[in-house]
N, C-alpha and C positions, 0 to 999 in steps of 0.2 A: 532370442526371438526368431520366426520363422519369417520370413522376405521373400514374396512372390514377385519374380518378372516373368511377365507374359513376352514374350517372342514372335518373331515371322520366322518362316522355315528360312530366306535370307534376306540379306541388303539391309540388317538392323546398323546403327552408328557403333563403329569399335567403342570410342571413349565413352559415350552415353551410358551401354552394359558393361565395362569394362572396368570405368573408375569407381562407378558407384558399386559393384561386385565386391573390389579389394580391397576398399575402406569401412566396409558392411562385415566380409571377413574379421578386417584386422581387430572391429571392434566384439566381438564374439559372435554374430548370429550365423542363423541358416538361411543358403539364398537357396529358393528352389524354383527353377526357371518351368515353363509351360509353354507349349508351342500347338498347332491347329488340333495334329493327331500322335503330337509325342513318340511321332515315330525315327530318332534317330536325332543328333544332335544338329542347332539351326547354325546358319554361316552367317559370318557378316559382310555385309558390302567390301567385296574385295577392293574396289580401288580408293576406298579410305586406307586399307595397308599398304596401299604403291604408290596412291598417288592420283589426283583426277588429274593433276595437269603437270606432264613433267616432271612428275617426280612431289610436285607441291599439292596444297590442298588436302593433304592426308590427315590421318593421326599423328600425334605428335611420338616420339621413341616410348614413354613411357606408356601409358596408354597402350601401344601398341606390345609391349613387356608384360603387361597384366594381361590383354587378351589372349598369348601366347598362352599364360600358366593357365587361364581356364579353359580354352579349348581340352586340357587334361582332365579336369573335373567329373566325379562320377554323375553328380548333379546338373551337371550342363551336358553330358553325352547322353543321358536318360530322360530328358523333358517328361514333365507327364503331359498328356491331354488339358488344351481346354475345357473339356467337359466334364475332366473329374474334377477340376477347381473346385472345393467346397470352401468358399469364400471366407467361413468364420474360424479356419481353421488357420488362419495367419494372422499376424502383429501388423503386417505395413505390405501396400502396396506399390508397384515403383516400375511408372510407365515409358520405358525408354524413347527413343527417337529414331533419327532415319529418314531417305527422301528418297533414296529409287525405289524402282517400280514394283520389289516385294515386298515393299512394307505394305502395298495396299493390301494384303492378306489379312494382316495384323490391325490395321487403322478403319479397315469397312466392314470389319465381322462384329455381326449382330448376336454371335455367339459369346464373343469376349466381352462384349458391351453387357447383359444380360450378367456377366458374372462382375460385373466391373461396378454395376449398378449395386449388386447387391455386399461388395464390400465397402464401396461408399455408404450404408447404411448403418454399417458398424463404428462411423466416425471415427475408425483407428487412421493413423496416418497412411498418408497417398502422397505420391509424388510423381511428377510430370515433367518431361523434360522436351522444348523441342516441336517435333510432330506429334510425341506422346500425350502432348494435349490434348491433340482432335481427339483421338479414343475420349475422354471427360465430355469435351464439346460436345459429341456426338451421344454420347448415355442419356439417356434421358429416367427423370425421378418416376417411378410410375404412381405417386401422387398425385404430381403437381402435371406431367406431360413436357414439361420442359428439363431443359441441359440439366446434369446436376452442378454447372457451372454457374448458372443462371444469378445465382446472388452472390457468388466470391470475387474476389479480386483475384486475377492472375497475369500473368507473361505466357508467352511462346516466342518460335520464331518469328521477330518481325518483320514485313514484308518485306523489310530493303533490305533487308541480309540475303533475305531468299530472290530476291528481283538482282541483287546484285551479282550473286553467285550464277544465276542462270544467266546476265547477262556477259560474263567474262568466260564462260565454259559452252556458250551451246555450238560456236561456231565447230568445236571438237566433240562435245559430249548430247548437243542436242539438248533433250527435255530431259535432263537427267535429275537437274534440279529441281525441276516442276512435279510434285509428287499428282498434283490434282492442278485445275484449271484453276482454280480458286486459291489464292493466297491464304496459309495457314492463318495469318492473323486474321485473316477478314472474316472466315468461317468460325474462329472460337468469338471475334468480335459479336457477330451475330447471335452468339449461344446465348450472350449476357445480359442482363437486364438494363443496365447503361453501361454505353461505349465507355466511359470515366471506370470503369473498373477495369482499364487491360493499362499493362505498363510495361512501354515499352525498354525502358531501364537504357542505360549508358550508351552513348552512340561509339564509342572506344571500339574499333575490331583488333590493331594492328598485333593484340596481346593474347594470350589466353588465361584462363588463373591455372596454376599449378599446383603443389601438395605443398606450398611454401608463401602461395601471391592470391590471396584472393583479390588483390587491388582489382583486377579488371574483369570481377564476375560480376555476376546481377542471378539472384533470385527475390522471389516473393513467395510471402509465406501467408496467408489466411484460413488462422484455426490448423485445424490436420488435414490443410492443404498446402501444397509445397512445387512448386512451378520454376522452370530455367528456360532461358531460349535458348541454348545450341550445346556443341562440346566444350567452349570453351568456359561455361560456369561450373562442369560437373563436379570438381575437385569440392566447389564451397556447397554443389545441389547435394553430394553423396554426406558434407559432413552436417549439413544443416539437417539432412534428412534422419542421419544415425542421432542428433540429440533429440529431436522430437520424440524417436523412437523412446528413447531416454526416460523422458519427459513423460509420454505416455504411460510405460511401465510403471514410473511411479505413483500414477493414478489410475489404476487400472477401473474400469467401466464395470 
């Protein structure tokens, strides 16, 4: 199957494109990523590979192993265009994450939104990890005028990850964590039709899940929609994501 991530030219989350890329790989498909003007391949937030604090706060080694191999990728060094996106020409969509200040490229285009809308209508699977939310929150049905979120159940980042992160890093990094004024949660909260449909899942930070522990992830799934709040669910977001995929194929629309 063919697997679109759409991109900022930088500062997207290593593990976010990273894990779900080499699990997506391992299980046979094609990922083919897309960026504003697909001119040249996108970076990711460097100080996830160093480190926001001391050396901590980064990607974890592996994660940062698979980013390595696909910075090589003929498919990652050649983005196409968002605006050749022809939406029905892919199997799943898979909206990564990110919090400095170039992912607003990616999170407030009206451009990506507009295609993002119209492969929501293909009810094939989607996936959201993250900030990758707001993109959904912010699509809007052009039926209805409202979120295409409006009736699902989903997660993102909850505010007290993000309120906590900002408050342990700004004295060094400022507003680094602050992607917008507005707390992720609050903004997809708003998109929904009742606040009872956001979940904010396990209050556990101190872990991450890995290719071996989903113990300490959280995703939700409603329908061929598929939602994570941060890096540390990616490992269970990329494999829940590849069975849907699965799952899909065998009933094809």
């Amino acid at each position: 199957m063919r697997i679109l991530i759409p991109l900022p030219d930088h500062d997207f989350d290593v593990t976010e494109v990273a894990v779900p890329w080499q699990l997506l790989r391992e299980a046979g498909h094609e990922v083919v990523f897309a960026t504003e003007h697909g001119d040249g391949p996108p970076q990711a937030d460097p100080l996830l590979l160093t480190g926001v604090l001391f050396g901590q706060l980064g990607a974890e080694p592996e994660p940062k192993e698979f980013y390595r191999r696909l910075t090589g990728e003929p498919a990652f060094r050649s983005p196409i265009a968002w605006a050749g996106i022809e939406p029905e020409e892919y199997d799943g969509l898979l909206l990564p994450g990110g919090h400095a200040p170039g992912m607003r490229q990616y999170l407030g285009s009206g451009e990506l939104r507009e295609k993002v809308a119209r492969f929501w209508r293909t009810g094939r699977p989607v996936g959201a990890i993250c900030h990758g939310v707001l993109v959904l929150a912010r699509t809007l049905d052009p039926d209805t005028g409202r979120s295409v979120l409006a009736g699902r159940r989903t997660t993102c980042l909850p505010k007290y990850m993000e309120r906590s992160a900002y408050y342990l890093t700004a004295w060094r990094r400022g507003r680094y964590y602050r992607t917008y004024p507005a707390y992720v949660q609050d903004e997809v909260v708003a998109a929904l039709d009742d606040p009872g449909q956001f979940e904010r899942g396990p209050t556990e930070l101190r872990r991450r899940g890995t290719a071996t522990d989903d113990t300490p992830a959280f995703v939700m799934q409603d329908g061929s929609y598929l939602s994570a709040r941060w890096p540390g669910d990616a490992y269970l977001f990329a494999r829940r994501f590849a069975a849907m995929l699965a799952a899909d194929g065998e009933h094809p629309a």
